[in-house]
C-alpha positions as CSV (number, residue, x, y, z in Angstrom):
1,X,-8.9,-52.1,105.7
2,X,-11.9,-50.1,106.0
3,X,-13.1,-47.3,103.8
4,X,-15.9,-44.3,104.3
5,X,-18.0,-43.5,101.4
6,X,-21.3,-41.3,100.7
7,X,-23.3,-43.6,98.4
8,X,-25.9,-41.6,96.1
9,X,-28.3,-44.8,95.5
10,X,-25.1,-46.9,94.1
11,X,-24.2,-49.1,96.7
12,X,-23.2,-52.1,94.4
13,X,-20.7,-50.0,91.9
14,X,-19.0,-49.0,95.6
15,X,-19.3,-53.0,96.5
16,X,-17.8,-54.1,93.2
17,X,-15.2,-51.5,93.5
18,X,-14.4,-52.6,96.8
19,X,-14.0,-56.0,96.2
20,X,-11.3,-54.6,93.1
21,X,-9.6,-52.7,95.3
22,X,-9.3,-55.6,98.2
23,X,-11.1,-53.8,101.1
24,X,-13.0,-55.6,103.4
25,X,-14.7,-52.9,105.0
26,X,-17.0,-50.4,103.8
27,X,-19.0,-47.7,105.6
28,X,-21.4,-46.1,104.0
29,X,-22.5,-42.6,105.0
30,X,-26.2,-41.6,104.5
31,X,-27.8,-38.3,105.9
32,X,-31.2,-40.6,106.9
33,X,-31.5,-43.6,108.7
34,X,-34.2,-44.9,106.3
35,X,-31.4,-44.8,104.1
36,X,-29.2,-47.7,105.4
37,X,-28.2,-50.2,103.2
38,X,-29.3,-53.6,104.5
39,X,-28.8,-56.5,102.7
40,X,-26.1,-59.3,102.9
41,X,-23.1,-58.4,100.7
42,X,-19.5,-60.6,100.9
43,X,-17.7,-57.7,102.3
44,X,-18.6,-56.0,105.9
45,X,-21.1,-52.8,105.3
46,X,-21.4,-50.8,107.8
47,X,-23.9,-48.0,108.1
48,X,-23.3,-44.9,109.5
49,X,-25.4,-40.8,109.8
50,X,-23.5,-38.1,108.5
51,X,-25.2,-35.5,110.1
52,X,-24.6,-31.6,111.6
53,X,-23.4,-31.3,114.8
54,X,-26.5,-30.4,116.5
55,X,-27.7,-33.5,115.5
56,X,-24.8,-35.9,117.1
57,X,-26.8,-38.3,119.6
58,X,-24.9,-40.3,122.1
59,X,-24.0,-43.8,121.2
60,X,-24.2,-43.7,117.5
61,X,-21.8,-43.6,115.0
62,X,-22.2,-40.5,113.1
63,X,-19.6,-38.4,110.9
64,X,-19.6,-34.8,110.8
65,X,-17.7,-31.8,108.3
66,X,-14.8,-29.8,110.6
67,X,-15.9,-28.1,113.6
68,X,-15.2,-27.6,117.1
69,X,-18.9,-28.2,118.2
70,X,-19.1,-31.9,116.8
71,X,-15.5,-32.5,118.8
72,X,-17.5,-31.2,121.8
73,X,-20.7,-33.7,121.5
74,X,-18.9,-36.5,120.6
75,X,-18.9,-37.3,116.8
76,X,-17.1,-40.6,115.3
77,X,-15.3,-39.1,112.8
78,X,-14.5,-35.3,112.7
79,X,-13.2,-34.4,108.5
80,X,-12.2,-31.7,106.2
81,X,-10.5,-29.2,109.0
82,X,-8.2,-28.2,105.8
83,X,-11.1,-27.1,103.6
84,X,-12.6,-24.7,106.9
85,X,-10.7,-21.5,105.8
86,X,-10.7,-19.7,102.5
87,X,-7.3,-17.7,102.6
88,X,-3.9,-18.2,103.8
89,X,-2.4,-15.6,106.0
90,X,0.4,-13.8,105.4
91,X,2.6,-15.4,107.8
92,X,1.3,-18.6,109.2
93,X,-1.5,-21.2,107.8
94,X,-4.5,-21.9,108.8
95,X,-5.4,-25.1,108.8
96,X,-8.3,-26.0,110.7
97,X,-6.8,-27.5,113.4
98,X,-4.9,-25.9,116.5
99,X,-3.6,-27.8,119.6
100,X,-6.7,-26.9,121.3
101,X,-9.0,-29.2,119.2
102,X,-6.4,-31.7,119.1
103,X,-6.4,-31.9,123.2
104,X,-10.0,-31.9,123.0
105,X,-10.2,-34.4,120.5
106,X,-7.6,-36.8,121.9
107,X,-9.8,-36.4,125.2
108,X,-13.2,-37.1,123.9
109,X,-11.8,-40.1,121.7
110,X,-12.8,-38.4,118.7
111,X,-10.8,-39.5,115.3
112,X,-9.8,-36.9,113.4
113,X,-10.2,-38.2,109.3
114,X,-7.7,-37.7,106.2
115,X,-10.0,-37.3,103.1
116,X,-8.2,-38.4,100.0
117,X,-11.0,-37.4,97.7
118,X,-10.3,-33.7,98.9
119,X,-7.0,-34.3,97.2
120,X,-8.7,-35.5,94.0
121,X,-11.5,-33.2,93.4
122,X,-9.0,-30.1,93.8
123,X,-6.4,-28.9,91.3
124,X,-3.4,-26.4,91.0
125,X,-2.8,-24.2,94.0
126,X,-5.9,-24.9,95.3
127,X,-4.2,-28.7,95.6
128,X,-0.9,-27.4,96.9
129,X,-2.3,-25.8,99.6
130,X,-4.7,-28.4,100.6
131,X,-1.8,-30.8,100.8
132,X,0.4,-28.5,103.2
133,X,-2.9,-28.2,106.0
134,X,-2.8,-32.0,105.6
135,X,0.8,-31.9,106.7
136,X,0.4,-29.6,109.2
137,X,-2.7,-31.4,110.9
138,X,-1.0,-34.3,111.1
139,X,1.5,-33.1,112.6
140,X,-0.8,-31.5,115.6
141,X,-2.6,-34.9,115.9
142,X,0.5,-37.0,116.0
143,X,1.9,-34.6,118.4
144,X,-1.3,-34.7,120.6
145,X,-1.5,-38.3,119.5
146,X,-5.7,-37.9,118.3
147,X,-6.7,-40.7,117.3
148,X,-6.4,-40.5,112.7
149,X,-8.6,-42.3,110.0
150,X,-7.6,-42.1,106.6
151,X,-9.8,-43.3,104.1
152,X,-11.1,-41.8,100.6
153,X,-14.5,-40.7,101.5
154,X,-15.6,-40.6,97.9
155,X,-18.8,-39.6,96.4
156,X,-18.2,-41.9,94.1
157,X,-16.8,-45.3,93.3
158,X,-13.9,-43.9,90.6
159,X,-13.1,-41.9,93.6
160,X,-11.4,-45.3,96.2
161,X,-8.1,-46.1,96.5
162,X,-6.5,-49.2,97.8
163,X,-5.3,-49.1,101.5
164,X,-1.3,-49.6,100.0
165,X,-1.9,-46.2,97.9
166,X,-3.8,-44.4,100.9
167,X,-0.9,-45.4,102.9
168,X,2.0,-44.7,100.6
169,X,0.5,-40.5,99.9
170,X,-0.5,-40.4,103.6
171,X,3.1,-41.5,104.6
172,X,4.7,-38.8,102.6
173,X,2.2,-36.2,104.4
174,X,3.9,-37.5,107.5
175,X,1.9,-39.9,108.8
């Protein structure tokens, strides 16, 4: 299993946790190339930009925060479509995602990502609604079958689960 993760200059706690948790992928996300994390570790790193979506350049692998304009130019990883809209409307929720950015992403082979640590760093209502735009974009993108990453996109390394626990919460979402 592979995980994303935005390392802040601690690399090895994210390694270390890693190997705990039994992955044998890690990406790490850094906002500068000069950034990348280069040495030889025992599990597969993986260096990727998280950048804006002006700044998404053909044939790299970049992640990018929710938005229609980084579906459009091609981004890796699109994430946090549940976190877009402050307020819930009356009658219907607003998620983030509609079955036009599904289509779109489905057709530019853009994988739409879960963040577990979205789940984590929320509490109360705040939580409970977080957790029903989860459901409900899942739904759109197994019914327009775009391509889905979950991972835990932590900040930090207290913040990875093992790819059993993403899978059990994720599977009660719907997935």
């Amino acid at each position: 299993m592979q995980d994303i993760v935005f390392p802040n200059k601690n690399e090895k706690e994210f390694i270390e946790m890693a190997k705990k948790l039994g992955i044998d992928e890690l990406i790490f996300a850094y906002k500068k190339k000069e950034d990348f994390y280069t040495k030889k570790e025992n599990i597969k790193i993986t260096n990727t930009l998280y950048t804006e979506p002006n700044k998404i350049r053909k044939g790299t692998t970049t992640i990018c925060n929710a938005s229609r304009e980084a579906i459009e130019r091609g981004a890796s990883i699109v994430y946090g479509f549940e976190t877009i809209e402050p307020k819930e409307h009356t009658h219907y929720r607003k998620s983030g995602m509609n079955q036009v950015l599904c289509k779109l992403a489905t057709n530019k082979k853009v994988k739409i990502g879960f963040a577990f640590s979205t789940i984590l760093n929320n509490h109360g209502q705040k939580r409970a609604i977080i957790l029903g735009r989860m459901m409900q974009n899942i739904k759109f993108c197994k019914k327009y079958k775009t391509p889905i990453i979950i991972a835990s996109f932590a900040a930090n390394p207290y913040e990875m689960r093992a790819e059993a626990e993403l899978k059990a919460f994720f599977s009660q979402l719907g997935l």
